[in-house]
C-alpha positions, 0 to 999 in steps of 0.5 A: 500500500502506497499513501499520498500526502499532497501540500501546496493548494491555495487561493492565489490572484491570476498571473500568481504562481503556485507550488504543489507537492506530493510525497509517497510512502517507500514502497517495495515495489518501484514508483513508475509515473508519477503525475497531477490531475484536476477536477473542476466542479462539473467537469470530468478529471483531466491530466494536468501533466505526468512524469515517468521514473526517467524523467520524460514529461507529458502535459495537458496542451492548456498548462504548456508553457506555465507549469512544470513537472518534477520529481525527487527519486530519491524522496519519492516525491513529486511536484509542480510549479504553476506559474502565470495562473489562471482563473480556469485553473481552479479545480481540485488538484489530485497526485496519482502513482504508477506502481510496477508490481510483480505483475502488472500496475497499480494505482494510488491517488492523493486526496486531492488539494484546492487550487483557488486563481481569483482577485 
């Protein structure tokens, strides 16, 4: 069992930046990609961005240019930087972790952190 615990939500103006993070528990079974989704309330769940255990990114075309992705192996942490808000950033931001097991993958999810881009 792997748990997520995210930080770094908030309520920030447009053209702000925040930081968001996401620590997983050591696991005996390797973290593959790591990555960030959104949920705005009444819209489905959608890829902000990922990045696999090598460190290839992969971005939603709307946060391209303003967010970037990264990872700390060795903590097994994940974050992003989000600058140059935008009111349609707003939404719940959920980590999600691939795990390799001996056979096949699992997936694990944070409980999710409000991001909030109003004046």
């Amino acid at each position: 069992q792997v748990q997520l615990v995210e930080s770094g939500g908030g309520l920030v103006q447009p053209g702000g930046s925040l930081r968001l993070s996401c620590a997983a528990s050591e696991s005996r079974f390797s973290i593959n990609v790591m990555g960030w989704y959104r949920q705005a309330p009444g819209k489905q769940r959608e890829l902000v961005a990922d990045i696999s255990s090598g460190g290839s990114t992969n971005y939603a075309d709307s946060v391209k240019g303003r967010f970037t992705i990264s990872r700390d192996n060795a903590k097994n942490t994940v974050y992003l930087q989000m600058n140059s808000l935008k009111p349609e950033d707003t939404a719940v931001y959920y980590c999600r972790v691939v795990v390799s097991l001996t056979v096949g993958v699992k997936l694990y999810w944070g409980q999710g952190t409000q991001v909030t881009v109003s004046s």
